[in-house]
Structure formats: C-alpha cells, structure tokens
C-alpha positions in Angstrom: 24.0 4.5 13.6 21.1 3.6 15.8 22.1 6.6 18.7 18.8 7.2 20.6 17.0 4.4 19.1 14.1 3.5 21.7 12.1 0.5 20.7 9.7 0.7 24.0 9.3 4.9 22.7 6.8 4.3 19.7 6.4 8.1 19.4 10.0 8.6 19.2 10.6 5.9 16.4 7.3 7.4 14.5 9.5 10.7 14.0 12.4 8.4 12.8 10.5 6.9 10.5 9.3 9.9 9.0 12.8 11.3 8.7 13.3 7.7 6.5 10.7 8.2 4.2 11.4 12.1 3.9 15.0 10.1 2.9 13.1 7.9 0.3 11.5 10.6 -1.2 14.2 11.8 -2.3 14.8 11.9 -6.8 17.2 12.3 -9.2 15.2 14.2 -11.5 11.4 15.2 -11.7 9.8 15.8 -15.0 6.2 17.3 -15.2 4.2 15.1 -17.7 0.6 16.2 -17.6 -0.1 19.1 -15.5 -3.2 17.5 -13.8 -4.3 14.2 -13.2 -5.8 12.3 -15.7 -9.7 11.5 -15.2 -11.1 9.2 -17.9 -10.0 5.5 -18.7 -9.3 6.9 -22.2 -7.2 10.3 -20.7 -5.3 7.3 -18.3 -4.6 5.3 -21.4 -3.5 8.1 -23.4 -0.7 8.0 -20.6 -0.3 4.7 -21.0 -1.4 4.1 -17.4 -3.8 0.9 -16.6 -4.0 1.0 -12.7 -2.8 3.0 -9.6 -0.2 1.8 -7.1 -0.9 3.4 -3.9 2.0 3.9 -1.0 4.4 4.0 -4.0 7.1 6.8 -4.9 8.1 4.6 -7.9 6.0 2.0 -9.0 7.4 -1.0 -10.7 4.5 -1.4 -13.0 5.4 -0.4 -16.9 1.4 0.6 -16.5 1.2 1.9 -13.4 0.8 5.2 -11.9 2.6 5.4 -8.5 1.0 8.0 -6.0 1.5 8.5 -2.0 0.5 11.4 0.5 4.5 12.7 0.7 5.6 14.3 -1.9 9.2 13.5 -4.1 12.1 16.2 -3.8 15.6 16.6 -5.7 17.9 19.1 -4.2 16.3 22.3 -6.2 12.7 21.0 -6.5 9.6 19.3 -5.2 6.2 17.6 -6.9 2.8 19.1 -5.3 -0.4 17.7 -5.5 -1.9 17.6 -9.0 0.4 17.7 -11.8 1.8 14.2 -12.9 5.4 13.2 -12.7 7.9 11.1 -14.6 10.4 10.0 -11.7 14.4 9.6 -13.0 13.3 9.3 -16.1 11.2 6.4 -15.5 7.9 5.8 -13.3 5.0 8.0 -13.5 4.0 9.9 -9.9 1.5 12.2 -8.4 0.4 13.5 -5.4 -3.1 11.8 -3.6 -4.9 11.9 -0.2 -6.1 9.1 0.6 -8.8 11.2 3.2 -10.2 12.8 0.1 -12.1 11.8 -2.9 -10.0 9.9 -5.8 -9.9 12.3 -8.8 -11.0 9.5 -10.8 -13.8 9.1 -12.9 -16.2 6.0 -12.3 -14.8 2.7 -13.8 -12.0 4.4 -15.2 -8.9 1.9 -13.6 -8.3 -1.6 -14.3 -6.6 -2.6 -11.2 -5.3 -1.2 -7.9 -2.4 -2.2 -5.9 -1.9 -1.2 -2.0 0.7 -2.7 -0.2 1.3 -2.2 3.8 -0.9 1.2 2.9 -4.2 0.4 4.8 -3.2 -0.3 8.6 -1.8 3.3 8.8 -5.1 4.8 8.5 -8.2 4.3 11.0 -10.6 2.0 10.4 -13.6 4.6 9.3 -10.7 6.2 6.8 -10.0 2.7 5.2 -14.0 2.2 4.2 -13.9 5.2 3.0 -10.6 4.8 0.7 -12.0 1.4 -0.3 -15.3 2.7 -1.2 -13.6 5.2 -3.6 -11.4 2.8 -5.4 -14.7 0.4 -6.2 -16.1 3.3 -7.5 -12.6 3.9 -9.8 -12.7 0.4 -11.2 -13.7 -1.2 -14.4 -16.0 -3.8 -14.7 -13.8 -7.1 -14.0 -11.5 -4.6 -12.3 -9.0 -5.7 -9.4 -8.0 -4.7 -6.4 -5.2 -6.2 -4.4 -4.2 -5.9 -1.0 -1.3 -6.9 1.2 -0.8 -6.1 5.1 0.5 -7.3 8.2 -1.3 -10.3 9.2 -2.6 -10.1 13.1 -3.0 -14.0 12.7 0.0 -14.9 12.3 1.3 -12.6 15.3 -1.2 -14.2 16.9 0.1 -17.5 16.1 4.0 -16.4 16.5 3.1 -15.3 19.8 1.2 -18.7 21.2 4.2 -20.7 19.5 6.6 -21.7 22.1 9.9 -22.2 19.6 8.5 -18.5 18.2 9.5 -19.6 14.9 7.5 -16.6 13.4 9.3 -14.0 15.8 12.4 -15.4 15.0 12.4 -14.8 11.3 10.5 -11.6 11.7 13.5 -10.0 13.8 16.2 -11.5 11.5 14.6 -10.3 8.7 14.6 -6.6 10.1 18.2 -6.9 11.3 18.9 -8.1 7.9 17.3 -4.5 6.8 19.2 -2.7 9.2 15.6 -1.3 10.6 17.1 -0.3 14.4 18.7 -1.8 16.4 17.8 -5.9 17.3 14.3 -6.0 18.7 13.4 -7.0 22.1 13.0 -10.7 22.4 10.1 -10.3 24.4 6.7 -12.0 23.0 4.6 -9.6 24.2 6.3 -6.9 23.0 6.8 -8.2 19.4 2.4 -8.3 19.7 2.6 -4.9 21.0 5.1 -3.3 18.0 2.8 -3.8 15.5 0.4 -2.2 16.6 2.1 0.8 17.5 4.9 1.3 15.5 5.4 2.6 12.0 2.2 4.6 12.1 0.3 1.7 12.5 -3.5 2.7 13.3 -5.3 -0.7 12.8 -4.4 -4.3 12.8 -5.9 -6.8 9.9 -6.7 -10.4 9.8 -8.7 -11.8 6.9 -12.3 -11.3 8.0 -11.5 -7.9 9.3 -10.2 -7.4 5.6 -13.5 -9.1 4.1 -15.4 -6.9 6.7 -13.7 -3.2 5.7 -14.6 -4.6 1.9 -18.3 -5.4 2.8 -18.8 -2.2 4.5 -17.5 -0.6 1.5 -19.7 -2.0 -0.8 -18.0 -5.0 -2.2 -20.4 -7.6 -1.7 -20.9 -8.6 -5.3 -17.3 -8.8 -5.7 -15.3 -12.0 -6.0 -12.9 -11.8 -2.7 -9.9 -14.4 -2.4 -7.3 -14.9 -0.4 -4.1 -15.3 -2.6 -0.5 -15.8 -1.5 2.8 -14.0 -2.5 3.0 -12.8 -6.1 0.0 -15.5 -7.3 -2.9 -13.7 -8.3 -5.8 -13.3 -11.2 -3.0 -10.4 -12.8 0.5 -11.8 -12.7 1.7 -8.5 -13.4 -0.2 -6.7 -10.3 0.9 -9.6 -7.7 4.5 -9.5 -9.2 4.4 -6.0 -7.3 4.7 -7.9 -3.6 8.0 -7.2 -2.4 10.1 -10.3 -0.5 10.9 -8.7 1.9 7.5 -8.6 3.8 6.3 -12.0 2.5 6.6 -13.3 6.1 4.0 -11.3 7.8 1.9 -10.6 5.2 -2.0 -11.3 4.2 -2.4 -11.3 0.4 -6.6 -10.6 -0.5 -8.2 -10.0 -4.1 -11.5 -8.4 -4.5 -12.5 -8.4 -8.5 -15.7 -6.2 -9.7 -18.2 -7.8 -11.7 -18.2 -7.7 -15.3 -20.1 -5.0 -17.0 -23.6 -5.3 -17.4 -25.3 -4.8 -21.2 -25.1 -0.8 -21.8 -22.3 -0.6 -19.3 -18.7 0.7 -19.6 -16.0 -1.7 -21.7 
C-alpha cells in the first residue's frame, strides 16, 4: 500500500498528498444551486448560509457554506469557480482562492471557520486572507482558527519520554497516513514544517501577530481549546483527530456601532 513511500523525500510525499485530496474530492452527485456566489448577508441568508468553512469539501455546518481551492468531481462532472453547489444531496460548496479577494460584501458573514488551512500558505498570503475575512464579518462576527501548534513540537521534542511524539505517530498509524514515521526527534520537528504543503509554522503570538497585522486590533482574541468556543456550533466543527497538535484561537469583531450594519 505504501510502495515508494519516502518520509525523508518531502517533495515526493507533497505529490502523494495531492493524489489524496484529488481522492477526496471526489462526489456522488453535484447539484448547481445558485449560479454565482452569493454577496449580501441577506442574498447568504436567502440560502440559508450564516458563515463560511474554509479548507472544507463538505462542511458539517447545517449553515455553512464549505469552499476550498480544488474543485469536487463525480465520474461525468466537475464544479468550477463561481456557481454554488449542493454536495450528495447535502452541503453547500463553491469554488474560492484564498490569493484573491473574498467575493463577499462588507459585514456580510457571521462567523468563519479554518481549520489546518493557514500554515499552507506564506506568511504575507495569510495577512492578506485574514484581512479579507474581517472585512466579511458582521459586527460581533467570529472567526476561529485551528493549526498545528509549533509549541507543542517544541515541547515534544525537549521531552525526553516524547510523550507528544508518541501519540502524534500512533495517531497517524491509526489513520493509515504512510507508513510508521521515523522515531527520530529531529525529524518529527523537521516534518511539519515541510510536509503536507506546509509553508509556515504557528504558535500563539505568531497567530495574534498575523491577526494584528491584519487589522484585528479591536478584536476580542482568545485562546480556546477543542470544540469550546463563544459559538458551540462553529467549535463543534474541530475534528478529533487533530486535537493533539492543535492551537485553537478566537478573534470576535466588535459590535456595530449606532448607524452600522445589524
């Protein structure tokens, strides 16, 4: 199953991984629901979509709207970039790059969800992305973020018993990702940061440092932990199965000024 499988050739297991999410991608049945993308809170609501799950070919939100950079495909057709998607007859899709402007009106999102999206993009690309969904959100919006945490590699890697290792390596044997890893400690530092398409490496002040930069200052930013959060329903969208290497952060916009958007 794992013929060929080189954990010391990142560039080799980039290509595998994007033969696995070309896998992924892969639908039962696409329906075209609205032929673009909705702009307006009251056009998104009409849809019966309250926030936008990024890095998501199906989001798990009743109210969500799931987009990613790679399309869907079923054996006779494809999604492109515009039109939204019902997914097997369930979650709404479409098509985003995260390079170029959201085609979102101002405050016109109540929340946004990214999990494991923003250390696969350079630093300069994730101010930018961030700076676009502040713009998207409602007064009293949220935003929540999850991503590998480099303090806790950090901390795996200075711990003799390597505890964190340990559990990190059974957890992807568990997922059948490769192959066992190397039980070296230097290498288990070196993977994440250049595997999976990994382009930067997060701890919590480099996450409060991409937000300031983006303009969040007069947001509220907290640190939260697996599925706990200011929205039940966004932090219920954490999956298990990264729980142990994860950073969970908030940011919530203000809430609207007299005369402002409601």
């Amino acid at each position: 199953m794992f013929d060929g499988w080189d954990w010391e050739d990142p560039q080799g297991l980039e290509a595998r991984t994007d033969a696995f999410t070309e896998d992924l991608a892969r639908c039962t049945s696409i329906e075209t629901v609205r032929p673009e993308v909705p702009r307006t809170h009251r056009e998104l609501r009409e849809l019966g979509v309250t926030g936008i799950e990024f890095a998501a070919f199906r989001t798990r939100h009743p109210q969500g709207l799931g987009t990613d950079l790679v399309g869907l495909h079923t054996d006779t057709g494809a999604t492109r970039p515009g039109p939204v998607y019902r997914i097997d007859g369930g979650s709404l899709y479409t098509s985003l790059d995260i390079t170029e402007p959201l085609p979102f009106a101002d405050h016109s999102v109540d929340w946004v969800y990214a999990e494991h999206l923003i250390e696969h993009v350079p630093l300069g690309t994730a101010v930018y992305w961030l700076a676009e969904v502040r713009r998207v959100l409602r007064p009293g919006g949220l935003l929540r973020l999850t991503t590998p945490d480099l303090a806790k590699y950090v901390a795996g890697y200075l711990d003799d018993r390597e505890q964190f290792f340990r559990r990190h390596r059974r957890r992807l044997r568990t997922m059948r990702v490769g192959p066992p890893m190397p039980e070296r400690r230097a290498f288990m530092m070196n993977q994440i940061f250049y595997h999976f398409g990994h382009r930067w490496i997060y701890d919590e002040d480099e996450l409060r440092y991409v937000l300031d930069r983006a303009g969040y200052g007069g947001f509220a930013v907290t640190r939260r932990e697996f599925q706990t959060g200011a929205r039940p329903d966004v932090a219920a969208l954490d999956t298990a199965f990264r729980k142990d290497e994860s950073i969970y952060l908030e940011a919530v916009a203000p809430d609207a000024a007299p005369g402002g958007p409601h």
